[in-house]
N, C-alpha and C positions, 0 to 999 in steps of 0.2 A: 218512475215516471216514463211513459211512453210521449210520442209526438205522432199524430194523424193529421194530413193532410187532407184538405178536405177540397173537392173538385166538382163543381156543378156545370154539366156539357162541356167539359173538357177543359172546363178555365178554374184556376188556381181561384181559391177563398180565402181560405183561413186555415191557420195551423191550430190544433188544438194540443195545448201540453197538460199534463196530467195521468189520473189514473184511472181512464177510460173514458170511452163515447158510451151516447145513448142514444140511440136512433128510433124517433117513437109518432105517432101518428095520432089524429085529433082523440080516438076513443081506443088508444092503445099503448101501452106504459106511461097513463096518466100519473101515477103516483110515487114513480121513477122518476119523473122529468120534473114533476113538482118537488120534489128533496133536490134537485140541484138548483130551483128558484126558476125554472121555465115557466113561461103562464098557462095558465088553464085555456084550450083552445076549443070552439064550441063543434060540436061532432058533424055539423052541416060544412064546414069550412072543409075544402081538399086541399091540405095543405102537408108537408114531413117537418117536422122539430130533431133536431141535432144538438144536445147540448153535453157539456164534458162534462165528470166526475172530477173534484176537489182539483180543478182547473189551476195551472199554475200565477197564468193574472189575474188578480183577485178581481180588477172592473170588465172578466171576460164576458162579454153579453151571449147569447142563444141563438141560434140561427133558426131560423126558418122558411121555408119556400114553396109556393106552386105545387101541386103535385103535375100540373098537366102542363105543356110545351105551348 
């Protein structure tokens, strides 16, 4: 099990424990992010999806955010 700390502009998130990240964007590692239960996100949205592999808390929800500032 690793642990990734996750940092959006420099401020602490979330720690993700488990057996890896998956770092995936609206029209790219759709069907990676969908096996860890991420939602489906529609390809006009500019958005980044972060979700962990066989995550150690089981109610650990998915992150997502802005792609722009």
């Amino acid at each position: 099990m690793i642990g990734v700390d996750v940092f959006i502009d420099d401020h602490f998130v979330h720690t993700i424990r488990g057996d890896g990240v998956i770092v995936g964007s609206p029209t790219g590692s759709t069907s990676y992010l969908m096996s860890t239960g991420s939602p489906i996100v529609l390809p006009n949205v500019d958005c980044i999806i972060l979700s962990g592999i066989n995550e150690h808390r089981f109610r650990a929800g998915r992150l997502s955010w802005t792609a722009r500032r």
